[in-house]
DSSP file (Angstrom, degrees, kcal/mol; ACC not computed):
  #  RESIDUE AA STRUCTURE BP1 BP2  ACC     N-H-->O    O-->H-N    N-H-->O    O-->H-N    TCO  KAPPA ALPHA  PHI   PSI    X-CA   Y-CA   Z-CA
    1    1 A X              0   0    0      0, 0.0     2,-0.5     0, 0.0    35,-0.0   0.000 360.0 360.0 360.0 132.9   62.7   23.4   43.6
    2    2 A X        -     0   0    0     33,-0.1     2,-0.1    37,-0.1    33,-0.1  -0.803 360.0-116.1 -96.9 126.7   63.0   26.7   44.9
    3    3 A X        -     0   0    0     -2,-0.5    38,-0.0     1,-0.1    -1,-0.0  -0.385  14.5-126.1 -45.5 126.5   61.2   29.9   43.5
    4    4 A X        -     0   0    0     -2,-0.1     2,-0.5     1,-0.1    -1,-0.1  -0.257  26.6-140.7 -91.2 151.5   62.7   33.0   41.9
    5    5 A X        -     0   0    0     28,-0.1     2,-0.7     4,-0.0     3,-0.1  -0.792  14.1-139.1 -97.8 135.4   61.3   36.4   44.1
    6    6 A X    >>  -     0   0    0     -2,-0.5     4,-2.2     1,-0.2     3,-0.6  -0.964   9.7-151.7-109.7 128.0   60.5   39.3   41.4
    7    7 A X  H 3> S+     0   0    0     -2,-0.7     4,-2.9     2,-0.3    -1,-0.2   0.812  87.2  62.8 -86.3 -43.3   61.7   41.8   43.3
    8    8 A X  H 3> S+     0   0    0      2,-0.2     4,-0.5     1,-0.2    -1,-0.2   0.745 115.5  35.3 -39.7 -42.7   59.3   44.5   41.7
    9    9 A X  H X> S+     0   0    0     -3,-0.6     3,-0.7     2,-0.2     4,-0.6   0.881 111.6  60.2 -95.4 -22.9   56.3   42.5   43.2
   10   10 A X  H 3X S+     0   0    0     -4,-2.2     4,-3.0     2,-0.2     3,-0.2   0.842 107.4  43.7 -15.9 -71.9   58.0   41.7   46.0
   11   11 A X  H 3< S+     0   0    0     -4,-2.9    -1,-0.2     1,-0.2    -2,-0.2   0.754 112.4  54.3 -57.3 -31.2   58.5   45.2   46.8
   12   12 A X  H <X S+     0   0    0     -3,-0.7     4,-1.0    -4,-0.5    -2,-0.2   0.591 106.9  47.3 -79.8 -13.7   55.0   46.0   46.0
   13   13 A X  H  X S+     0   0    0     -4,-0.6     4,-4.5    -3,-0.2    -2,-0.2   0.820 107.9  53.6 -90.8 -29.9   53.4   43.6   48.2
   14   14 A X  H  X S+     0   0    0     -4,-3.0     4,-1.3     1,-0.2    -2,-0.2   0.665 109.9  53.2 -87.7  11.1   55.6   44.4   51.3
   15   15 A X  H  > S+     0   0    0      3,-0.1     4,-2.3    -5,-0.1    -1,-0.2   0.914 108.4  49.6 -75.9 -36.4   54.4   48.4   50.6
   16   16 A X  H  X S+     0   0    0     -4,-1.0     4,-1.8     2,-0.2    -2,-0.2   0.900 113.6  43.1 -68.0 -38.7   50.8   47.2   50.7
   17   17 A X  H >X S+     0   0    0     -4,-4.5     3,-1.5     1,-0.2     4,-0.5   0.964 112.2  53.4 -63.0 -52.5   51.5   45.2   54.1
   18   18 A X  H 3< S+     0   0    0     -4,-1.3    -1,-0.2     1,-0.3    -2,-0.2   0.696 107.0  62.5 -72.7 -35.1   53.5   48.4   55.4
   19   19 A X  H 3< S+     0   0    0     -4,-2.3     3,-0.4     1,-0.2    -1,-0.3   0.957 114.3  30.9   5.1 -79.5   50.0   50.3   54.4
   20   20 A X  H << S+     0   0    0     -4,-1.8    -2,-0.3    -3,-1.5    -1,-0.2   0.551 130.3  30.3 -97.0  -8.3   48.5   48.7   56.5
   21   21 A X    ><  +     0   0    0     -4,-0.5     3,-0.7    39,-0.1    -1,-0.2  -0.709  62.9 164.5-145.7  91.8   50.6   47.9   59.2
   22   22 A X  G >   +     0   0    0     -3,-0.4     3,-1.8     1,-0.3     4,-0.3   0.588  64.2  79.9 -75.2  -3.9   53.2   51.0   59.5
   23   23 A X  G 3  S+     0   0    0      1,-0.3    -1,-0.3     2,-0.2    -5,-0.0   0.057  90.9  56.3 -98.0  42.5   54.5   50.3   62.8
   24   24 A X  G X  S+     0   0    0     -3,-0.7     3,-1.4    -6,-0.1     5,-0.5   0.248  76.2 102.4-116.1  -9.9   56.7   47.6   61.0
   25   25 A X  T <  S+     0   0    0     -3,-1.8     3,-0.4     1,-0.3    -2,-0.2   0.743  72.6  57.6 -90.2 -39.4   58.1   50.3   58.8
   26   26 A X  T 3  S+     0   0    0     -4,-0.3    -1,-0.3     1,-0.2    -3,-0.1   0.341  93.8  66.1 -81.2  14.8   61.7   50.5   60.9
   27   27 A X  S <  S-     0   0    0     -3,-1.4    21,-1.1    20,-0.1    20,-0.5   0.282  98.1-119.5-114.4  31.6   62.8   47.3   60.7
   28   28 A X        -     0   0    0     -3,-0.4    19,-0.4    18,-0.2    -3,-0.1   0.469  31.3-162.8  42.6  51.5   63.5   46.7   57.6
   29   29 A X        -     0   0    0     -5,-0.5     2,-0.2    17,-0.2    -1,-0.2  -0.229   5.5-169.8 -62.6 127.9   61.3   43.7   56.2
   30   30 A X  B     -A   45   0A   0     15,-2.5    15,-1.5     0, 0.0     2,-0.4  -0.829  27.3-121.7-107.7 163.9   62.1   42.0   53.2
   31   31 A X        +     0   0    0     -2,-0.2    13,-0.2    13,-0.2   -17,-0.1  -0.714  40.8 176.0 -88.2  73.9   60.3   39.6   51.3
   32   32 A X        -     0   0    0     -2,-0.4     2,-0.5    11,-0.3    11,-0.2   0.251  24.5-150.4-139.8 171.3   62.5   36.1   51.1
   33   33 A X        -     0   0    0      9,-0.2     2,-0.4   -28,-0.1     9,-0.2  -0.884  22.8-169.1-144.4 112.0   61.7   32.6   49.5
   34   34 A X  E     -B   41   0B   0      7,-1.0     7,-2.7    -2,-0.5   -31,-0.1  -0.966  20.7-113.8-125.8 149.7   63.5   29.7   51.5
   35   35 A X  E     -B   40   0B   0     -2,-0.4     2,-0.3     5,-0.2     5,-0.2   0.116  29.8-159.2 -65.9 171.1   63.8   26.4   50.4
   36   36 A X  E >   -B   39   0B   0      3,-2.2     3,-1.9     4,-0.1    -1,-0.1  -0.979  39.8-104.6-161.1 177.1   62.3   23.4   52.0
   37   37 A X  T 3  S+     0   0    0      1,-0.3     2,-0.3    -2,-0.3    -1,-0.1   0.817 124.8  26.5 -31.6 -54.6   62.5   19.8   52.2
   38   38 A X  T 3  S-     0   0    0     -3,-0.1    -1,-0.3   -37,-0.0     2,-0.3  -0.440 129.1 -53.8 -37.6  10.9   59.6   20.1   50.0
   39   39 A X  E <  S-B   36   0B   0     -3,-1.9    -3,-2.2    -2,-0.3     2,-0.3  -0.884  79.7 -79.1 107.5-177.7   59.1   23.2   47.8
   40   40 A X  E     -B   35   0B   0     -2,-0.3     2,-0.3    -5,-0.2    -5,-0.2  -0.971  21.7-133.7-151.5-169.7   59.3   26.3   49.5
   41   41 A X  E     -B   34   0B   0     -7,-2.7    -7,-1.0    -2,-0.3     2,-0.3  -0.647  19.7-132.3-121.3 174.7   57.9   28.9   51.4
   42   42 A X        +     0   0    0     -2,-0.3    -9,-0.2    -9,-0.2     2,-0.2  -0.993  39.2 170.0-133.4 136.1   57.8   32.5   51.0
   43   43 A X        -     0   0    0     -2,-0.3     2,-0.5   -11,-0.2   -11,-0.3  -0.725  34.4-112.4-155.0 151.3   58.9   34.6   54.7
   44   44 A X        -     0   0    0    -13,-0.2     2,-0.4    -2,-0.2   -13,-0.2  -0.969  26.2-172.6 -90.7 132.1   59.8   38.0   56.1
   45   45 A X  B     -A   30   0A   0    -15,-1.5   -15,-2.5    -2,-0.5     2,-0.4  -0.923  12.0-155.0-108.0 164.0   63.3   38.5   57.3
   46   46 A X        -     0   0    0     -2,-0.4   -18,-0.2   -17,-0.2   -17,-0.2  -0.969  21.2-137.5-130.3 143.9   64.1   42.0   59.1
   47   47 A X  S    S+     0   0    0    -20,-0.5     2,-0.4   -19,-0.4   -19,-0.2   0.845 101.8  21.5 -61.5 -49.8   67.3   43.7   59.4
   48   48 A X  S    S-     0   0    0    -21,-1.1    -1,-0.3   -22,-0.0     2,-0.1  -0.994  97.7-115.1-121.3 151.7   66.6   44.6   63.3
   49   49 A X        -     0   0    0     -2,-0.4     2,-0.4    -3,-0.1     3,-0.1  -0.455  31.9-118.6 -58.7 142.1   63.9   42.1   65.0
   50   50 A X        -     0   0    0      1,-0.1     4,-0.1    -2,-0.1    -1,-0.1  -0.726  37.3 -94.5 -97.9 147.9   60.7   44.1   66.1
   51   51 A X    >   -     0   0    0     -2,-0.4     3,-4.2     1,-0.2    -1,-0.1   0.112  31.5-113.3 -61.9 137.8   60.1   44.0   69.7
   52   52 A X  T 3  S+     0   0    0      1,-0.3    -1,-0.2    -3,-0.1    -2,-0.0   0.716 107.9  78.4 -52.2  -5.6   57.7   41.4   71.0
   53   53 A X  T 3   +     0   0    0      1,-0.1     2,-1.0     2,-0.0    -1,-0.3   0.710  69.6  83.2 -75.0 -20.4   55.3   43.9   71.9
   54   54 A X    <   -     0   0    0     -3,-4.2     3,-0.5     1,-0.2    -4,-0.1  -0.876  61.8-174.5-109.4 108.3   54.0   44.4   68.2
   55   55 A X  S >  S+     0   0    0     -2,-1.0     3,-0.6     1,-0.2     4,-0.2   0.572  72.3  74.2 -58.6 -27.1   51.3   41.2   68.2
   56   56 A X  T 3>  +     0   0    0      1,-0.3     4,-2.0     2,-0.1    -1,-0.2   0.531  54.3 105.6 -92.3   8.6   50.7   41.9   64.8
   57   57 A X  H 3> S+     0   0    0     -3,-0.5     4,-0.9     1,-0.2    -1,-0.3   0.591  77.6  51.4 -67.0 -24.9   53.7   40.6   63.4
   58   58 A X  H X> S+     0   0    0     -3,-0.6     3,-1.4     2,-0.2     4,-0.9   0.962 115.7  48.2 -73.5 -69.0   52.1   37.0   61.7
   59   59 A X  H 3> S+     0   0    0      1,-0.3     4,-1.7    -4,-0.2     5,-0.5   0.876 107.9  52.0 -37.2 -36.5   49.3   39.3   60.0
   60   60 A X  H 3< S+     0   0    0     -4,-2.0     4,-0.4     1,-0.2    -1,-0.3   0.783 112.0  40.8 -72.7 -24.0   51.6   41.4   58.9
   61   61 A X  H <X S+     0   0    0     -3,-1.4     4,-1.5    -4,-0.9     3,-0.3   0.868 119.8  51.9 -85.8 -42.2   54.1   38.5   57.0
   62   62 A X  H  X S+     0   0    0     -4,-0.9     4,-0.6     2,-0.2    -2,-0.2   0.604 107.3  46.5 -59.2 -22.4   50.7   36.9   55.8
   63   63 A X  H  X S+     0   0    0     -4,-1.7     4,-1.1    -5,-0.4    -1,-0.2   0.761 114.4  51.2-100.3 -35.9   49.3   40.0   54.4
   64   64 A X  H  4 S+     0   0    0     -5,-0.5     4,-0.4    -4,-0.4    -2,-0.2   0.702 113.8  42.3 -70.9 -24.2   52.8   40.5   52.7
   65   65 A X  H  X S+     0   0    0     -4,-1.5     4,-0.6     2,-0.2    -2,-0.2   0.499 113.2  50.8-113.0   7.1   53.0   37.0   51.2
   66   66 A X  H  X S+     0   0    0     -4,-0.6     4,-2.1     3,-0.1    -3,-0.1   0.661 110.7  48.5 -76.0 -32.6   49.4   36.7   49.9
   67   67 A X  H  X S+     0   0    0     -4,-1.1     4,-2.0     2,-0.2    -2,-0.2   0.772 111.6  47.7 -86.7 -20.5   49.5   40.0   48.2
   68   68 A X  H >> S+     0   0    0     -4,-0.4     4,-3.7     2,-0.2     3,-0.6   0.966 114.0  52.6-102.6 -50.9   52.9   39.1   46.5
   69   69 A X  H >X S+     0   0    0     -4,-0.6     4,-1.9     1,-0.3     3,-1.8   0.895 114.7  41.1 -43.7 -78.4   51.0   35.5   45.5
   70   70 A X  H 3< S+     0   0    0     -4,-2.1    -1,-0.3     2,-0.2    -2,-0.2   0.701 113.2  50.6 -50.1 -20.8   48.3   37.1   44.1
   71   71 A X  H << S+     0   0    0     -4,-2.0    -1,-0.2    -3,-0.6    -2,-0.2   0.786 120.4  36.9 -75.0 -18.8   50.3   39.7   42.5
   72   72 A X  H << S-     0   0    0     -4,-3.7    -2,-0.2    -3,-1.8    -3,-0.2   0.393 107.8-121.3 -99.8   7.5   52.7   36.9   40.9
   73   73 A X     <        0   0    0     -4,-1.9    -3,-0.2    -5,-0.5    -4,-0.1   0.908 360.0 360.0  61.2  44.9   50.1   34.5   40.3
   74   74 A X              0   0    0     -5,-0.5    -4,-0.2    -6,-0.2    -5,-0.1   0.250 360.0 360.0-129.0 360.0   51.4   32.2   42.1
């Protein structure tokens, strides 16, 4: 079963990640929930990819999908 995204927290979590890690802030990260075999997972997708040079880029989806769990209680 796949989850519904509330778009409101959604939005709010990936401001807190872009807080804290701004140099993500021109590629346009969204917050996404894709299915899996299993459940599902919750992801960034970006409108353009950010260059392999920016290391940070698993904190930066992890810090965006914890805050949106803990803002949805989920």
């Amino acid at each position: 079963m796949c989850m519904e995204l509330n778009p409101t927290l959604a939005r709010q979590a990936l401001d807190e990640a872009l807080a804290r890690f701004p140099e993500f802030a021109p590629f346009g990260a969204r917050l996404v929930v894709r299915p899996l075999q299993r459940g599902s997972a919750y992801m960034l997708e970006y409108e353009s990819r950010p260059p392999a040079e920016l290391a940070n880029a698993w904190e930066f989806q992890n810090v965006a999908v914890k805050t949106y769990r803990r803002l949805a209680g989920v």
